[in-house]
N, C-alpha and C positions, 0 to 999 in steps of 0.2 A: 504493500500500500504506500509506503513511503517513498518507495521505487517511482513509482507510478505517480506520485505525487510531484513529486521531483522533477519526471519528465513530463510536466502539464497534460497527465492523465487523468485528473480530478476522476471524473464517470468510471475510470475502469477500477480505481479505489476505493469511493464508494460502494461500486457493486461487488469487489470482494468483502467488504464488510457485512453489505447483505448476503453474501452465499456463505460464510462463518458456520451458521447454527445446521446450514444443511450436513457438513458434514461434521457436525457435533464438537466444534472447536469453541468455546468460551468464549465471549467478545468480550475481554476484561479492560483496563483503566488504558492500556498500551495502544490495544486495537482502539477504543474510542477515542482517544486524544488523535491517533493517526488520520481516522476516519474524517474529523471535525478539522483537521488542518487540510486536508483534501478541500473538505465545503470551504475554508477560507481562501485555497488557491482558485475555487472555479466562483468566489463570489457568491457562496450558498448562504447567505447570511440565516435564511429562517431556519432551513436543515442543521445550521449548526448550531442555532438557540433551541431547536427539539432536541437536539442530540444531548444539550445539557441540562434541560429541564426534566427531560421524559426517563436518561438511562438511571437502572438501578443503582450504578457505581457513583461514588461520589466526589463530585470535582475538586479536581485538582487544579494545583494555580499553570500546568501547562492548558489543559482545558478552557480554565478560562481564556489566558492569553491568549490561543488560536479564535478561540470564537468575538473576542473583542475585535480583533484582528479582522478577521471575517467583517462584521459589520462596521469595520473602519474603512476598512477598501469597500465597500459597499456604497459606503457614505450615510449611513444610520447611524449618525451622531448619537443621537440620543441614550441609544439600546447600548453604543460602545461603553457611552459617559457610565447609562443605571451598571453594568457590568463590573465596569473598572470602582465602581461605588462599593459594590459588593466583595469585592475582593481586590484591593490592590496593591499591583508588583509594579518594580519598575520595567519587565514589558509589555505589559500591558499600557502603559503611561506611554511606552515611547512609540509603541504603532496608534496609539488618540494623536498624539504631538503628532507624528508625520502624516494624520491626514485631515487633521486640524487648519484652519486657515493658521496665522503663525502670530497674530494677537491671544487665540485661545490655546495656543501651544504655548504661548509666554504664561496663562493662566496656569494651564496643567506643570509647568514644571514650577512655578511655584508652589503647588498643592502638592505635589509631589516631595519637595522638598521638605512643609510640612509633616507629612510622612514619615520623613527619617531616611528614604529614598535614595539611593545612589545611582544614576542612569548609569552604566555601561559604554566601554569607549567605542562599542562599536553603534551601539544608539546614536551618542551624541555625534561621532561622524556620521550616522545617517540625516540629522536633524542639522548639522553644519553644513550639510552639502545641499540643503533646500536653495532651491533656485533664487527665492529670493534673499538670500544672504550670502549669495556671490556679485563681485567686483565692487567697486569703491563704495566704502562706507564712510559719506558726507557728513558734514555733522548736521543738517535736517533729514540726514535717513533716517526711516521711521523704526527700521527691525534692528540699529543699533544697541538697545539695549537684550534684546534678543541674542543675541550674537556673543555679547561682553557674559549674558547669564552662562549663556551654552558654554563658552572658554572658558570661565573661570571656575568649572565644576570639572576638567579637563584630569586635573592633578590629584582630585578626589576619586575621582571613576580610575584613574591608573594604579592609587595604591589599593582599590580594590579588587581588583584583579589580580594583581600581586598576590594578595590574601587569600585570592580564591583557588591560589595556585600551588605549584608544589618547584617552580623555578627561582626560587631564592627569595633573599631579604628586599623591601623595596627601599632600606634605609639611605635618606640621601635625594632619592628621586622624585618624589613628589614636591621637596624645595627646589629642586632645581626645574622642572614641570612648571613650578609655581611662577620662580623668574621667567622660565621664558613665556609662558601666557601673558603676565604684565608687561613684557618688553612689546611682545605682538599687538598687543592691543592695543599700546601709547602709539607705536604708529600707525596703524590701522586705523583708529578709531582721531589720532591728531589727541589725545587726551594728556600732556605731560602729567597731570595730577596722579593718575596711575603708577608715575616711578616713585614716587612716595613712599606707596604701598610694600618697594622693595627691600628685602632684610640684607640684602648682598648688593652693594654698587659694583657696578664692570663698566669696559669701555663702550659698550652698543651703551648704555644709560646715560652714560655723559656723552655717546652724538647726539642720542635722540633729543635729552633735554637742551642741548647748544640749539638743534632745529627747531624744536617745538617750544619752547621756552619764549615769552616774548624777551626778555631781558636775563642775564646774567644770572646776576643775581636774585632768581627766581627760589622760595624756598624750595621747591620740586627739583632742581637740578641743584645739589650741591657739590663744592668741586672737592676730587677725590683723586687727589695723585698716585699715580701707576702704584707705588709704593704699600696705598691701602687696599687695591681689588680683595675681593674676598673670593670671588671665584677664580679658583685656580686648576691648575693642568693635573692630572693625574698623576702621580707619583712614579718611579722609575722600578717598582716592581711587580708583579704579576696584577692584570685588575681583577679584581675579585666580584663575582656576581655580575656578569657582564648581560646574562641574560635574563635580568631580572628587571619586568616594567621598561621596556627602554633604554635600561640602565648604557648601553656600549651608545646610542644617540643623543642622552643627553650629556657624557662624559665628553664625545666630540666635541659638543656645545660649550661647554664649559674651556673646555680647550683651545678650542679655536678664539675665545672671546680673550685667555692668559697669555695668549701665544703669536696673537697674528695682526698684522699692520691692515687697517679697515680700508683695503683694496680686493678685487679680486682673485688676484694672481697669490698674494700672501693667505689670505682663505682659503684657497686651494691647495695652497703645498702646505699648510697645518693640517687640514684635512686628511691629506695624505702622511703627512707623519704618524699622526693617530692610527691611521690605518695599517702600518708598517710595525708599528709596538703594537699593536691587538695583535696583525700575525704571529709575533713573535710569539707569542702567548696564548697558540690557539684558536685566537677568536677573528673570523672573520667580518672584514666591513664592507658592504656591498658598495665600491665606489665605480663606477668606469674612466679609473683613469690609468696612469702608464700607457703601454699599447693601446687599452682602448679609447683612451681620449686623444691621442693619432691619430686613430681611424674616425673618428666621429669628426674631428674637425679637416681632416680629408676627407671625407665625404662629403660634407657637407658645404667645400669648395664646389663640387659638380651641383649642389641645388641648382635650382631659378632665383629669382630673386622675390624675397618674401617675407613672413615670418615662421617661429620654429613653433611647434607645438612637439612637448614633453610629455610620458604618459608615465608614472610615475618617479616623483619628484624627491624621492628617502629627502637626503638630507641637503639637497640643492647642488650639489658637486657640479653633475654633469648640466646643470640649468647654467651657470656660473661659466663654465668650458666656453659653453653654447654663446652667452648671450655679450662674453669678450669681443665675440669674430663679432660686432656691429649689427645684430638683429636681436628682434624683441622676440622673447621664449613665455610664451602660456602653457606651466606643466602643472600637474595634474596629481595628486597623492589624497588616496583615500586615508591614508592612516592620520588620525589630526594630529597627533603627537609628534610624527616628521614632519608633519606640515607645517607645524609652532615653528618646530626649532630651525628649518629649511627658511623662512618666513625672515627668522633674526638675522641669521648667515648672510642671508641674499643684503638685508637692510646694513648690516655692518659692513660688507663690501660693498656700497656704494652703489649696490646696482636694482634696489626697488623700479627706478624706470624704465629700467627693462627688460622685467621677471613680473608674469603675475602667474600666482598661489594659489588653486584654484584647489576646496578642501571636497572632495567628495571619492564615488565611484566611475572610473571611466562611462561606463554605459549610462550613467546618469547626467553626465557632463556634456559629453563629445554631442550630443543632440542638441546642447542649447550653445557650444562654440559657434562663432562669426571667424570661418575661411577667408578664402582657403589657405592651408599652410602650404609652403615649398618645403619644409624639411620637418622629419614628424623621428623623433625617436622616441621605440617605443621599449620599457626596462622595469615592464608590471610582472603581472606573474603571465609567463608564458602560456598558459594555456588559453589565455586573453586574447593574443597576438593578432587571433584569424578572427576573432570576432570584432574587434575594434578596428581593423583594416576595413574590415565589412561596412563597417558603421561611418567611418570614413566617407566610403566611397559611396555608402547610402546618401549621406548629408551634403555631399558635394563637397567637401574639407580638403581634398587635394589638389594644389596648382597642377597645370602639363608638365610634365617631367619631375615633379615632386618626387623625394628621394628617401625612403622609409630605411631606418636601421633599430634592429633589432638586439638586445643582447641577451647573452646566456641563451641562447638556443641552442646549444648542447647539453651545457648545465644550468638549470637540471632539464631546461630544453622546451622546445617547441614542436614537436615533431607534425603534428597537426597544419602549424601553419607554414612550414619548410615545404611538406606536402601539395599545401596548397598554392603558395607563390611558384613550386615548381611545373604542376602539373594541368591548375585550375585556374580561377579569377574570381578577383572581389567586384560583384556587384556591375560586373561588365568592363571592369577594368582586368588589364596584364601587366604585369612588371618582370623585368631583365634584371637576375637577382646572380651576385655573389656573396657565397660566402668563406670566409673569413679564419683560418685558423690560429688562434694567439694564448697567451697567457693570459689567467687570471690576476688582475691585481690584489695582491699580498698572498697570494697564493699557488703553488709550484704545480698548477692543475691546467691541461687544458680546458680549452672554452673556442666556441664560435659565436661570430657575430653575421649577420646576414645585410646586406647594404642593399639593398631596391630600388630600382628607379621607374616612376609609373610610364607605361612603354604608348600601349594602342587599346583601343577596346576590342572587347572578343567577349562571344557569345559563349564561350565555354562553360560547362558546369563541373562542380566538384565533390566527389563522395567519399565522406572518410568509411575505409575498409576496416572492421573488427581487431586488426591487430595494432595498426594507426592507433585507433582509439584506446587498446591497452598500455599502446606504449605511454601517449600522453596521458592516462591514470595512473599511469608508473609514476611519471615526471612530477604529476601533483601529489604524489604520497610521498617520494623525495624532499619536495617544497617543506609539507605539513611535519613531518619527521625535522626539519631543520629547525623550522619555527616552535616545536616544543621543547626540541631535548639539546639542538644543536649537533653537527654533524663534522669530525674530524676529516684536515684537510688530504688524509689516506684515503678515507670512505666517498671523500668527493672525486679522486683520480680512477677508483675503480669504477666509481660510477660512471664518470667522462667517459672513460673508455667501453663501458658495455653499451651505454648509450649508440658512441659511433658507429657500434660495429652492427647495431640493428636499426639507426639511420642508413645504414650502407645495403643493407639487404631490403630495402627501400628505393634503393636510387639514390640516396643524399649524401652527397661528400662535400666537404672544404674543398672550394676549388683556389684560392690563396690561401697562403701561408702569411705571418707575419713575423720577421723573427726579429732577437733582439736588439736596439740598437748599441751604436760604437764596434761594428767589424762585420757584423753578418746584416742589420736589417738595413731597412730601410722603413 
């Protein structure tokens, strides 16, 4: 049923829960919650308020959440609101907020709050990525306090999660969460009053207050010689707890703010040092730079001329690469937590005017972008790749000759959409694709990168075959394995490699190489 659910089966779900009793299988608490998220996917608001009124079993708070849910997507406010009255969770609150107009979402999350409530970080990224609380926030924007509620609950939802977890201590990361929410906001929002609020001054606080500040000697901008920062770099032995809430992102942050002269160029090589002492210690930092920021900004000589669009933005690196070479980069990160700290990075290098932040889910985003871009890198999770090329080329978002580059489509890979730029078309587009063989940066692991160039239209269609598709569920259980436990840089070379060798029994090979420079690369 969940199967079926999943694949927007709704009807064939519901009717195995009807065929259950024939052959004498118990419909218990499992079956009905599945049942009831079914009627929420196919919009069965009443079927799923019978299902909670009428069964014997007794609800539970998934129960309820699906059937709130249900008459939320529906748009029977009301039944959601009596629901959420009768029992309330924070998801139940956060599927009211997202289909709430975003004044009664400001209602519900202060009631919620009353509660004792903690949204969830993937809530309030779903509730930050509301259309209307994308791009410049004026100060007679009306959902700015909306915005300032949702971020500053940001560092509260992280150490709860933390808690709810078994990935380490979150000590340390919710202050430091906390400064960067406050720093994002002062500029976003133009509010210096906000650096007040901070227990640690650093240097983005004394630019912002110099900008924002009308005068000097503003109490909000007090001056704070190098000598007093409070946030400081990471110590020179092993980091401890890296995967804990954030913890290796917001350590960057902190790093990068101890360490580096508020330009691009020095942003970037702190970044990368961070990322150099995490190797040493294990712990990888997903940046594309070394070899792969070469290739990205050689590629991105053959664009058109245009702007870039980013599809996940970690921690602004490659936005930063991007937006040096003299063009404006709109990238993209659903996780809000990268997108705080990516937010500061970009504002302390000097390059807010030509970086916008954009906090949600590609497939939620790429629909309401204003095209087309000439150069699109995309460095989400792979198995995205072919679906947002799609969406792309749905939306009309690619200039002529627009130039897609992809990374880690080996590791841990794309195999779906390698498939599909080689054999098939997005949406009536073709592209003339190489790819790419290079090192991973801070790590002794191959990787491929794929560089696209959109060619002609063609009618072609494309079908992923069964084993296609195991391999790319391979690739997301790789991902999800990474992101819970973390995954040694041995375990990533074996995996590179088995990866290859059944890309290759597919057709798909690295047709360059890139090797290293000073004697062999170029």
């Amino acid at each position: 049923m969940s199967a079926c659910t999943s694949s927007s089966q709704w009807q064939v779900a519901l009717a195995l829960l009807q065929t259950m009793p024939q052959f004498t299988i118990p419909v218990n608490q499992v079956a009905m919650n599945a049942g009831i998220s079914a009627a929420e996917a196919g919009l069965q608001w009443r079927w799923a308020l019978q299902a909670l009124r009428l069964s014997h079993l007794r609800a539970d708070c998934i129960t309820y959440n699906a059937s709130i849910s249900a008459c939320s997507k529906s748009l029977e406010w009301q039944r959601a609101l009596g629901l959420l009255a009768e029992h309330p969770s924070e998801t139940g609150y956060a599927a009211c907020m997202l289909a709430l107009e975003w004044q009664q979402s400001l209602d519900l999350l202060w009631a919620m709050q009353r509660c004792r409530l903690v949204p969830q970080l993937g809530s309030l990224s779903a509730l930050l990525s509301r259309p209307e609380l994308q791009g410049p926030l004026g100060p007679l924007h009306p959902r700015r306090g909306l915005w300032l509620a949702l971020l500053r609950l940001l560092p509260e939802a992280l150490e709860a999660e933390v808690a709810a977890s078994s990935c380490g201590s979150s000590a340390g990361n919710s202050q430091a969460a906390r400064c960067a929410v406050l720093l994002c906001a002062a500029a976003e929002l133009r509010q210096p009053e906000l650096l007040a609020e901070l227990g640690e001054w650093n240097r983005l606080a004394e630019l912002l207050a110099a900008s924002l500040s009308p005068s000097p000697s503003s109490p909000s901008s007090p001056s704070s010689p190098s000598s007093r920062y409070k946030v400081l770099a990471p110590g020179p032995g092993p980091p401890r707890g890296l995967r804990a809430g954030r913890a290796k992102e917001l350590r960057l942050f902190q790093h990068v703010l101890a360490t580096a002269l508020p330009n691009p160029a020095s942003v970037c090589e702190a970044m990368e040092s961070f990322g150099c002492r995490s190797s040493a210690h294990g712990f990888w930092l997903k940046l594309a730079a070394g070899a792969k920021a070469d290739l990205l900004t050689a590629a991105l000589r053959g664009a058109p001329p245009g702007p870039i669009l980013e599809i996940g933005t970690y921690c602004g690196y490659s936005a930063l690469r991007l937006a040096s070479c003299g063009r404006h980069v709109v990238t993209l990160e659903v996780d809000p937590i990268h997108a705080v700290i990516a937010k500061n990075l970009i504002n302390f290098a000097g390059m807010s005017h030509s970086i916008q932040v954009l906090m949600g889910h590609s497939k939620d985003l790429i629909p309401q972008l204003a095209g087309p871009f000439a150069f699109v890198f995309m460095d989400q999770k792979g198995s995205r790749f072919h679906q947002d090329l799609e969406m792309l080329a749905e939306n009309d978002l690619l200039s002529e000759g627009a130039v897609i580059v992809a990374d880690n489509v080996l590791k841990p890979g794309a195999p779906v959409f390698l498939a599909q730029l080689q054999d098939g078309a997005f949406h009536g587009d073709s592209f003339t694709t190489e790819i790419v063989e290079l090192k991973e940066f801070g790590m002794e692991t191959d990787d491929w990168m794929s560089v696209s160039k959109r060619a002609c239209k063609s009618h072609r269609t494309f079908q992923v075959s069964a084993s296609l598709q195991e391999l790319q569920e391979d690739s997301d259980s790789m991902r999800a394995k990474a992101t819970r436990r973390g995954i040694s840089f041995q375990e990533w070379s074996i995996y590179a490699e088995r990866m290859r060798c059944s890309l290759q029994r597919h057709g798909i090979q690295a047709t360059l190489r890139h090797k290293a420079q000073g004697g062999q690369e170029h």
